[in-house]
C-alpha positions in Angstrom: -0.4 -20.6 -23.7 -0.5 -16.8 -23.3 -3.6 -16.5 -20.3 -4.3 -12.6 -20.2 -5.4 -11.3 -16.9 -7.1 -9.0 -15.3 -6.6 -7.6 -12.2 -9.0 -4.9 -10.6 -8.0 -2.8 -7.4 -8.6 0.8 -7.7 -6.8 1.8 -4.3 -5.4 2.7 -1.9 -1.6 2.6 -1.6 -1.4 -0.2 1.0 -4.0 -2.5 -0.2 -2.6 -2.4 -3.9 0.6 -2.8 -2.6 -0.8 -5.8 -0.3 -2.0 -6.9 -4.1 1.2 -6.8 -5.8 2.6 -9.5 -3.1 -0.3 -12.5 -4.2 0.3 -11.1 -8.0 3.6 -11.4 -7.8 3.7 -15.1 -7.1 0.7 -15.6 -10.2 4.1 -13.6 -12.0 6.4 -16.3 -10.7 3.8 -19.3 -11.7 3.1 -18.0 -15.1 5.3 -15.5 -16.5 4.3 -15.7 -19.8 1.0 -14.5 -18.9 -0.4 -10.6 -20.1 -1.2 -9.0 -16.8 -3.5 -5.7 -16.9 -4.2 -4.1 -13.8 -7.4 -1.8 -13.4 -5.8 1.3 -10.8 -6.7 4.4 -9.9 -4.3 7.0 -11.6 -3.0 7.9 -8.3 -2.0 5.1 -6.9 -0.6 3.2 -9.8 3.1 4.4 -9.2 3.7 2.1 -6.7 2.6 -0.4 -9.4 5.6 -2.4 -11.2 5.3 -1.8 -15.1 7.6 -3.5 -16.4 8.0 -6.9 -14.6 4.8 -7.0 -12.5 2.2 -6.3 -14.9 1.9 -5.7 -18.8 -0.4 -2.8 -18.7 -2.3 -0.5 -16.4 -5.4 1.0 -16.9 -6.8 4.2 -15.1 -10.2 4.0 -13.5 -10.4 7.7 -12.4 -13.0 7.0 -9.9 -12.5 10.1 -7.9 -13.4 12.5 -10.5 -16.3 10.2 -11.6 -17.5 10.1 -8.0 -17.9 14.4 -7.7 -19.3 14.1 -11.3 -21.9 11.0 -11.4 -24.4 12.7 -13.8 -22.5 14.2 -16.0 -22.2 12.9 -19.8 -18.6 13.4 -19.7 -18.6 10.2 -16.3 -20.5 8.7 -18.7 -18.6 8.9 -22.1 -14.9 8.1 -20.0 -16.3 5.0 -17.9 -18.2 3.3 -21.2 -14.5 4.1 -22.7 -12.7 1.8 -20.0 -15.2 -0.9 -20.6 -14.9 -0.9 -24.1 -11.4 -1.2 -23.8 -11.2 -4.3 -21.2 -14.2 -6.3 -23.5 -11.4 -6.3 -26.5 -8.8 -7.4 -24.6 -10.9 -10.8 -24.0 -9.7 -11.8 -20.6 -8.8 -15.2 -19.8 -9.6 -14.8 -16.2 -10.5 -11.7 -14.2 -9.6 -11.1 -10.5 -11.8 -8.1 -8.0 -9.5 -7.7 -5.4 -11.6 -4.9 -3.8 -14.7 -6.2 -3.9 -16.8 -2.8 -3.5 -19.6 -2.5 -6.2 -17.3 0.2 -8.2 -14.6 -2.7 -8.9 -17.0 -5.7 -9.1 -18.8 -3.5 -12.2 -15.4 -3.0 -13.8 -15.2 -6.7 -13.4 -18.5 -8.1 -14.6 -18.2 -5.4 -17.9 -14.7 -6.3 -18.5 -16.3 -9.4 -19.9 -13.6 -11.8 -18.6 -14.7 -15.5 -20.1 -14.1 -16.4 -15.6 -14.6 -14.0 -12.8 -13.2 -14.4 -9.7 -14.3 -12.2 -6.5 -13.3 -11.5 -3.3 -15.9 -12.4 -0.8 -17.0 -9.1 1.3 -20.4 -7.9 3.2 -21.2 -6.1 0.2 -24.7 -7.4 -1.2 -24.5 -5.7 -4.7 -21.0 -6.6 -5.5 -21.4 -10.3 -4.7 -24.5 -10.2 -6.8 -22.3 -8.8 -10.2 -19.8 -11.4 -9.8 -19.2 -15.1 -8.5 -17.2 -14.9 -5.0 -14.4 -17.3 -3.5 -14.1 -17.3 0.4 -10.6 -16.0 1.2 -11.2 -15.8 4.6 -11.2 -12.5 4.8 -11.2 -10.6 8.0 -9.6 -13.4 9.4 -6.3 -13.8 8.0 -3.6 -11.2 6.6 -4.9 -9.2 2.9 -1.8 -10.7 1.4 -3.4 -14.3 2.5 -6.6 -13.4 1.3 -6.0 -11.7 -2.1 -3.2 -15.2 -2.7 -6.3 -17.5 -1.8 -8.5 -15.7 -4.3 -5.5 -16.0 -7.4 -5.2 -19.3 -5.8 -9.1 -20.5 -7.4 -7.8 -19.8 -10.5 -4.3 -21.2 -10.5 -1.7 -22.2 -7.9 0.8 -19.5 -6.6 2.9 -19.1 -3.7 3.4 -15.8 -1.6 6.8 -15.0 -2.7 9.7 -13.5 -0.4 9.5 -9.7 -1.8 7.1 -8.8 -4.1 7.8 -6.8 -7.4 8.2 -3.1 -6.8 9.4 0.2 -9.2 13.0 -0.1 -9.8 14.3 2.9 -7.6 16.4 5.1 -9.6 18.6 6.9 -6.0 21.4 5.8 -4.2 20.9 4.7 -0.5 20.7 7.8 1.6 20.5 5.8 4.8 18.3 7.9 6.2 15.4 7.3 8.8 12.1 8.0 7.1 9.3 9.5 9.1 6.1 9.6 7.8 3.7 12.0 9.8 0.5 11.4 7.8 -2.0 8.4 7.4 -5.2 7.9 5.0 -7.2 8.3 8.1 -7.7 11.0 10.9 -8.2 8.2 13.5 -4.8 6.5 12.2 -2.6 9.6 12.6 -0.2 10.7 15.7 0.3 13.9 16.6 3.0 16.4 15.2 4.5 16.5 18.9 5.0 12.9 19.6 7.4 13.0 16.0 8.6 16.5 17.2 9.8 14.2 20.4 11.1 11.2 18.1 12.6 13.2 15.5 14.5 14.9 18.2 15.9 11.8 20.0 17.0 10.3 16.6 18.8 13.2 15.7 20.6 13.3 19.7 21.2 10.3 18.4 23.3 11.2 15.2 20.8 9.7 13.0 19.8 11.3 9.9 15.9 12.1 9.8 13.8 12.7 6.5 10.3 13.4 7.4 7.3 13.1 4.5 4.1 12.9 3.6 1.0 14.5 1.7 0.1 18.3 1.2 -2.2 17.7 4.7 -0.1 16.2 6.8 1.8 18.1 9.2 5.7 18.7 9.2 8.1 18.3 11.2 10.4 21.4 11.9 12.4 20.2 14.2 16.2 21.1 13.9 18.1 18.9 11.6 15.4 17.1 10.1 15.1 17.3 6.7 11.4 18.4 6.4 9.6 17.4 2.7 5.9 16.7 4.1 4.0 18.1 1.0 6.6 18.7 -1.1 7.5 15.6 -2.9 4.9 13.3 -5.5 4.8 9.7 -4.8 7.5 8.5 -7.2 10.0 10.6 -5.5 9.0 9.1 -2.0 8.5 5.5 -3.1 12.6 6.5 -4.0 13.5 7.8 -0.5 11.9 5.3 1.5 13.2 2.1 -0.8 16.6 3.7 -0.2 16.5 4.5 3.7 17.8 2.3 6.8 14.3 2.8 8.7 10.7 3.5 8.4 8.5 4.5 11.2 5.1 5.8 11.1 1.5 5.2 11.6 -0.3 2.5 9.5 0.0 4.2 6.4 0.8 3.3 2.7 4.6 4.2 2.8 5.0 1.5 5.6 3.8 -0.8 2.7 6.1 0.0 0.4 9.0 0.2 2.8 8.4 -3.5 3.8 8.3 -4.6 0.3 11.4 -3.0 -0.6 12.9 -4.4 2.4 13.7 -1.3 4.3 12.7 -2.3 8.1 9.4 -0.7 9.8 7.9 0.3 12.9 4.4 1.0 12.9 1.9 2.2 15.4 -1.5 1.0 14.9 -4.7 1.9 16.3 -8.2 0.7 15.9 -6.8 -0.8 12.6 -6.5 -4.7 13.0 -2.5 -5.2 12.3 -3.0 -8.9 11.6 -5.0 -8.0 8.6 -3.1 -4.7 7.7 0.4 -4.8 8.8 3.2 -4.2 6.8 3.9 -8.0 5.1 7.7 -9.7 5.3 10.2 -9.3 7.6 11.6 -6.9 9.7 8.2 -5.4 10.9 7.7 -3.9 14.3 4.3 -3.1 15.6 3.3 -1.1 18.1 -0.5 -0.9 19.1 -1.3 1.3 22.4 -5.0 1.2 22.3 -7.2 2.8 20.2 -5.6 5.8 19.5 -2.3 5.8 18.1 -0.7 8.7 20.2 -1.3 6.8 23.3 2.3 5.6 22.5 4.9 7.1 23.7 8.3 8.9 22.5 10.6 6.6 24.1 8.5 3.3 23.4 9.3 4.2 19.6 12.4 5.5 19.9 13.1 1.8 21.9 11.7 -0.3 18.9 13.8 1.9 16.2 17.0 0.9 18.4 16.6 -2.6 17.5 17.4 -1.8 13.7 19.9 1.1 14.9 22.6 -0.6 17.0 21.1 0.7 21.2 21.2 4.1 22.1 24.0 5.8 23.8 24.0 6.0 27.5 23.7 9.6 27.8 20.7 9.7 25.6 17.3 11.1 26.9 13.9 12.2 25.5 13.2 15.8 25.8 9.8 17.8 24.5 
């Protein structure tokens, strides 16, 4: 038996990754089985196409969203539909659970539907829900328990990432940015850490997207803006630390091993954190930049070998 799947999570880059850990053990359980995954375009690189999932099929939702009346939305969304109905589904999985992804679901025509149980009214209307507990246990947890309904599968180790395609750089990774303005430290408190590290002798790569802000502090290696996802997916799989704010790169980081230290805000951590091991979180308050320099600097050293003696933070 072949079961074809289908797996619907438009975005973002931490929650899909978050989904590739529970898919990943449904890959383990049955890997004869034809995965599809429903993505928005922009996020699928950190999807695994060639042992994760079979196919991946772009839900530009973005551009549908700035154009809803226009006969073009129309013509590309009844196109996506179309295609999911042939592919007769064994099973279907909403992973999301907003009415956008629950539609996708309930029109793929999948013969069962399985959706994750949210506050949303509509979408638990369009499709039959499981209780996964969420809210109350880690997204990994929750999306396993939904698969789970269907079929048994264990949360594996690591989940199935894009082969890198660089040679370790042993770099530390900084990421300045974060999906969220509420998530985000300031571009001083990195100036401060990027400029221990480097007292340090560490080597210091800082990224993110075309809004984040850069770090142009002396000897780091500043590529905020200038790199596409691939290329940073790359980097980060291949550097010796992550540290950032609770942002999609820490995702990716953990799954591929690389050790973390996140600051976290009004996000929950023990529904968002990076999964696996090696995870450091640090959680001031509310706002993020309530943390200090020298408190990050002092969970980095824990995957760095101490500091030196001598060593001090300066501004």
């Amino acid at each position: 038996m072949k079961p074809k799947i289908l797996v619907v999570r438009f975005s973002a880059m931490g929650d899909c990754i978050m989904a590739a850990w529970a898919l990943t053990g449904l890959r383990n359980t049955i890997p004869q089985a034809h995965i599809t995954w429903a993505i928005q375009d922009r996020f699928a690189p950190v999807i695994d196409r060639s042992r994760l999932v079979d196919e991946v099929v772009f839900a530009d939702t973005e551009h549908w969203k700035r154009h809803r009346s226009a006969p073009t939305t129309w013509l590309a969304q009844f196109r996506m539909f179309s295609a999911l109905r042939r592919e007769h589904f064994d099973v279907g999985f909403d992973l999301q659970g907003q009415v956008k992804t629950a539609l996708c679901l309930r029109l793929s025509g999948a013969k069962k539907r399985l959706s994750i149980l949210t506050t949303d009214g509509l979408s638990q209307r369009l499709n039959p829900t499981h209780d996964c507990l969420l809210g109350s246990v880690h997204e990994v947890e929750a999306a396993s328990r939904l698969l789970n309904a269907w079929h048994e599968c264990r949360i594996p180790i690591r989940p199935l990432m894009p082969p890198v395609h660089e040679a370790p750089n042993h770099q530390i990774i900084i990421q300045t940015g974060s999906g969220h303005p509420h998530k985000k430290l300031s571009s001083q408190r990195w100036h401060q850490v990027a400029k221990e590290l480097i007292y340090q002798g560490h080597k210091v790569t800082a990224i993110g997207g075309s809004g984040d802000d850069p770090i142009y502090t002396e000897g780091v290696t500043n590529l905020v803006g200038q790199i596409n996802l691939e290329r940073a997916l790359n980097l980060v799989a291949n550097s010796r630390l992550h540290i950032s704010a609770d942002t999609g790169t820490a995702h990716a980081a953990s799954a591929y091993g690389v050790p973390t230290v996140t600051v976290f805000g009004k996000t929950d951590p023990r529904r968002y954190r990076p999964f696996g091991e090696n995870v450091t979180i640090l959680r001031p308050g509310p706002e993020p930049d309530q943390i200090t320099a020298d408190e990050i600097i002092r969970s980095a050293e824990r995957y760095l070998g101490g500091r030196p003696s001598a060593s001090s933070l300066v501004d």
